[in-house]
Phi, psi and omega in degrees: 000131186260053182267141153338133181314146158319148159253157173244054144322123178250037173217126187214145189250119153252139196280163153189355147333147128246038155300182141277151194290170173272166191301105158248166178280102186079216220256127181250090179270124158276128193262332188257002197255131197253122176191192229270145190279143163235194185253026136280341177228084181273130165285120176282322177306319206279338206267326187267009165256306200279310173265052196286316163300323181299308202268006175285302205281306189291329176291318173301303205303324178293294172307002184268279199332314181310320212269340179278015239244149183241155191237123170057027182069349170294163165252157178336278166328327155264013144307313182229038160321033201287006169201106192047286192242318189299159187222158192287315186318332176286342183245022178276178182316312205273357177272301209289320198042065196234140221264351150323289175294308224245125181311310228276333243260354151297298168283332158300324179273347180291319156315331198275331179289315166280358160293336163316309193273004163271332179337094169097354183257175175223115197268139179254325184206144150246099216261187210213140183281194179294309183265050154308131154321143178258351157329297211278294196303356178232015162266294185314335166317312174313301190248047171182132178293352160177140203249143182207150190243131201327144166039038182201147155274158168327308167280335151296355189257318182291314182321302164333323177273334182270340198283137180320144188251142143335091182339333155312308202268011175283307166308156157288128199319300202305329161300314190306317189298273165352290165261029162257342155329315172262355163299309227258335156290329161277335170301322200254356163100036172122149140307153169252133187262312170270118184258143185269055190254051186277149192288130164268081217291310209282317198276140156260014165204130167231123249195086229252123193210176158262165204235018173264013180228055207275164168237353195272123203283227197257322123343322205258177184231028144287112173293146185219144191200119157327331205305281197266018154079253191234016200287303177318320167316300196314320195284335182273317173311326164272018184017056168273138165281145206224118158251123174296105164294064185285121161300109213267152175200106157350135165200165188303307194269025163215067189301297168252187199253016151292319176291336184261335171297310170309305202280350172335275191309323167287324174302273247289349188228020169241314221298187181283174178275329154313330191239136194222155194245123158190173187251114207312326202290091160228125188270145111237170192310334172284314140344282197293306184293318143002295195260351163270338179270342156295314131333336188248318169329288162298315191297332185298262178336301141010274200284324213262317195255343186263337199268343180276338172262320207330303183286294193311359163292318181297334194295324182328153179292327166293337214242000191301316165321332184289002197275349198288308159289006187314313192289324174297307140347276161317300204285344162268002174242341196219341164301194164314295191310310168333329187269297166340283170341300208286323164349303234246347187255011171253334215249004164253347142326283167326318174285274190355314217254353195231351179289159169264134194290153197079333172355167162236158167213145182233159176174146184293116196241129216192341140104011176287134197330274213300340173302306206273314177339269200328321201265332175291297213275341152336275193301304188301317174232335163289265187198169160278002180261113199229121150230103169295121190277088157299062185317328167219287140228215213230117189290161171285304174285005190262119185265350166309275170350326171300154153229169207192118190262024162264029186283094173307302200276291208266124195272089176347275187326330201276339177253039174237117175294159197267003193191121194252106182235143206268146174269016183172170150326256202336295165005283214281318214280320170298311173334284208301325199293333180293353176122349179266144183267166195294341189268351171266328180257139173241162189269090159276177201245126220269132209276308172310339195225008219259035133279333169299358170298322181246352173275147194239120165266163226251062155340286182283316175288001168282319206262013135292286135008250215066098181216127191234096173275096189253173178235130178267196201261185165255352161236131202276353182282338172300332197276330178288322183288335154290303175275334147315331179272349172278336165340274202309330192279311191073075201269146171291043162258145137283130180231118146255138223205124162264117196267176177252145198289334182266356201220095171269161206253155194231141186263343153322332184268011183221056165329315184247043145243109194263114163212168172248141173308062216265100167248033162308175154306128169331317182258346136276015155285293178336285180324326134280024201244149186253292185230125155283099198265138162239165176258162191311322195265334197295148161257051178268325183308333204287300207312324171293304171340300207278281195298347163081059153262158181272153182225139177246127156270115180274126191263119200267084203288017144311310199228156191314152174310109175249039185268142188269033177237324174358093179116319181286145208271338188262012148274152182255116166305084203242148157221011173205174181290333157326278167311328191258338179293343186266351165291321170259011161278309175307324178309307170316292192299317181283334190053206210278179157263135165280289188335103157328192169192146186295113184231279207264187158258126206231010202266120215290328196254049149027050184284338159285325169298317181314313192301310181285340141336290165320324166100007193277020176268289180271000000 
């Protein structure tokens, strides 16, 4: 690792404007600002691109510790046991690490780095500008004998605390829980009253997905899914019987889960008699009596055997960064999330228990809490032919992904699919770095993409067009901070903007940015676009890429680089207006690259898949 020397300053500022900092007498860690570190200025953003590897290893290695961690010499997990081995413990936020749910999950890895450079110092003072976290600012508290804030007295930094708040962060977690039970029962439409609790004698694949990336338009009753390509054609020609699983996630053309239910029953009633539809979120009363006795059960254990040592534990000097998750922590044990959990691990129990033994299951792997409920219970009553689908590839930062054996408590193998199939090079190279062995991945054909086999861009006419295709984010604060820096530019393009199915974009929220709106297909956007501006996290970025288009990735330095572009030298990286106008001058001058680049596996006649279909895999 080529990091700076420590310095051994005992004063320090963390920055978090996004100016530039002011003159100070010692060490100025920039926390949103991204430029090259010196040893009076370390860039936390900058410290986490060039030395990524380092500070990647040390933050899991930290998050090892959280998940190890013991009360009374039990570990943490058997505490919270609901059903033979599994545990609630296995599903909080800082185990899961997923940068979708947890406010925290930037700045906490944002943490391992200035904990580095604390290491050995012993700080007299630290002081922090105005919008500092008030997370951070009561962690800091912890390593320095005084914390005090730039242009604020002392008694203004406590005001800070008294000032109204979000009715979230006011309630107590357990209330907070209580009444996400009945939030999370109206998300979901309701009790199911009658149960439907028939054995399913016949299907031998089952298939587990989400239900916001549907292609079958408003009209139409043939399921069609981004997810899986031309696979459903493969399934129907091979007249396998199949039930399709869906996970519901809000979208503009299924805003509720009324909406989505509706169109279930039209698959379910044009489709073949082989192929079936549902939808995972189904409460029933036994669901619901479960998941309140298991809830009042941990809160109970909680208050009586964990919460007076849980935290002072965390005050160790290793484990001292987790108090930054605290509130996540709890709130994964007595809380909202807590309640979500236990939901999502009864009602894929429920489904599960009604499945055919021996089945095979596939399902789209993202390494998410309901991934391991499914794959434990799979493995316990169905069978071991488990395959998880890598639908686009595996981000350097998307942390979901580690696996990682020095885990005491949490038992891998029972939540580990027995065959992981990766959709490219890139893919498979993110595994293996995450920790999965070669005997674990078989090679598929990326489903998703597997129009870029034949699509062709139109060279001359994009560089004619000056056409800026952008792809937002799933979150609308990534997509703002993306389309504000083409604001600020006023650029000589057509800028076109494509949203993301779960997050639409309203153009009110961007006045002085004139564009236009698009829900075409990706690959007919390609086919005209001169540069591709991306949000950090989409994987639209591969697909340009893939086609040797130039690519801009907007980089937020609030949060780790998450673009599945991450490491490669011919994208262009931006955080301010500054970077991307000189990213699309540069752009100019190179014009398009013809040369493809090896991403994915593209070959239309699913000659791998026919192998995993068979079953000649496992």
């Amino acid at each position: 690792m080529k990091t700076k020397e420590k310095s051994k300053t005992n004063q320090i500022l963390i920055w978090t404007e996004p100016s530039n900092p002011p003159r100070f007498e010692g060490l100025v860690f920039l926390w949103n600002l991204y430029q090259k570190s010196t040893k009076e200025i370390i860039s936390v953003p900058y410290e986490l691109e060039v030395n990524a590897t380092f500070f990647r290893e040390r933050y899991l290695d930290f998050i090892d510790k959280v998940s190890n961690i013991q009360i009374h010499k039990k570990d943490m997990e058997s505490y919270f046991r609901i059903d033979g081995t599994f545990s609630l413990w296995w599903m909080n936020l800082s185990f899961e690490k997923n940068y979708g749910k947890s406010d925290s999950f930037s700045n906490s890895i944002k943490l391992s780095v200035l904990g580095y450079y604390l290491e050995g110092v012993a700080c007299s003072l630290i002081q922090v500008s105005e919008s500092t976290p008030i997370d951070l600012v009561e962690y800091l508290t912890f390593c320095s004998k005084k914390v005090s804030s730039l242009k604020q007295t002392y008694i203004d930094i406590f005001k800070r605390f008294l000032t109204p708040r979000p009715i979230k962060s006011i309630l107590p977690q357990f209330v907070l829980g209580l009444i996400s039970i009945f939030r999370y029962v109206k998300f979901c439409g309701g009790i199911k009253f009658r149960s439907h609790r028939r054995q399913d004698l016949a299907e031998k694949l089952y298939i587990y997905d989400y239900f916001f990336h549907l292609l079958t338009k408003e009209n139409e009753k043939e399921f069609r899914s981004a997810y899986w390509g031309t696979l459903p054609n493969l399934i129907k020609e091979n007249q396998l019987e199949v039930t399709y699983s869906h996970i519901y996630v809000p979208s503009k053309a299924y805003p509720t889960i009324q909406n989505a239910k509706r169109k279930i029953d039209e698959f379910n009633q044009t489709s073949d008699s082989k192929i079936k539809h549902r939808l995972v979120e189904q409460i029933t009363i036994s669901v619901l009596w479960q998941v309140i006795y298991h809830y009042f059960k941990f809160s109970f254990i909680y208050l009586v055997s964990v919460s007076f040592r849980f935290k002072p534990l965390l005050l160790n000097q290793e484990l001292r960064p987790s108090l930054f998750l605290w509130n996540e922590l709890k709130d994964s044990l007595i809380g909202s999330i807590a309640v979500q959990n236990l939901f999502t691990y009864f009602t894929i129990k429920n489904q599960v228990e009604t499945a055919s033994k021996g089945a095979s299951l596939v399902y789209l792997m993202e390494n998410q809490n309901w991934e391991k409920v499914l794959v434990y219970h799979w493995k316990k009553i169905i069978s071991k032919k488990i395959y998880a689908v890598t639908h686009a590839t595996v981000r350097f930062w998307d942390l979901r992904y580690s696996f990682r054996m020095n885990l005491s408590g949490y038992r891998k193998k029972e939540c580990k699919p027995e065959k992981i199939v990766y959709n490219g090079p890139l893919s498979k190279k993110g595994l293996l770095e995450f920790g999965y062995k070669e005997e674990d991945l078989v090679p598929g054909e990326a489903l998703r993409f597997l129009g870029l086999e034949t699509l062709q861009t139109k060279r001359n006419q994009s560089k004619q067009n000056r056409i800026i295709l952008v792809f937002t984010d799933y979150l609308f604060a990534v997509s703002k901070f993306q389309l504000e820096l083409l604001e600020s530019l006023h650029l000589p393009y057509r800028i076109i903007v494509k949203p993301h199915p779960a997050c639409p974009i309203d153009k009110s929220d961007f006045p002085n940015l004139i564009f236009e709106i698009s829900m075409e297909p990706s690959e007919t956007l390609l086919k005209i676009a001169s540069i591709v501006f991306t949000s950090n996290v989409t994987s639209a970025a591969l697909e340009a890429y893939y086609l040797g288009l130039p690519v801009i990735s907007a980089r937020d330095p609030k949060e780790v680089n998450l673009s599945p572009l991450f490491g490669v030298k011919d994208v262009h990286f931006v955080s301010s207006k500054e970077e991307l106008k000189k990213s699309i001058q540069s752009i100019e001058k190179v014009g398009i690259r013809t040369k493809r680049n090896l991403v994915f596996f593209t070959n239309s006649n699913l000659e791998n898949w026919k192998k995993i279909l068979s079953g000649s895999c496992i």
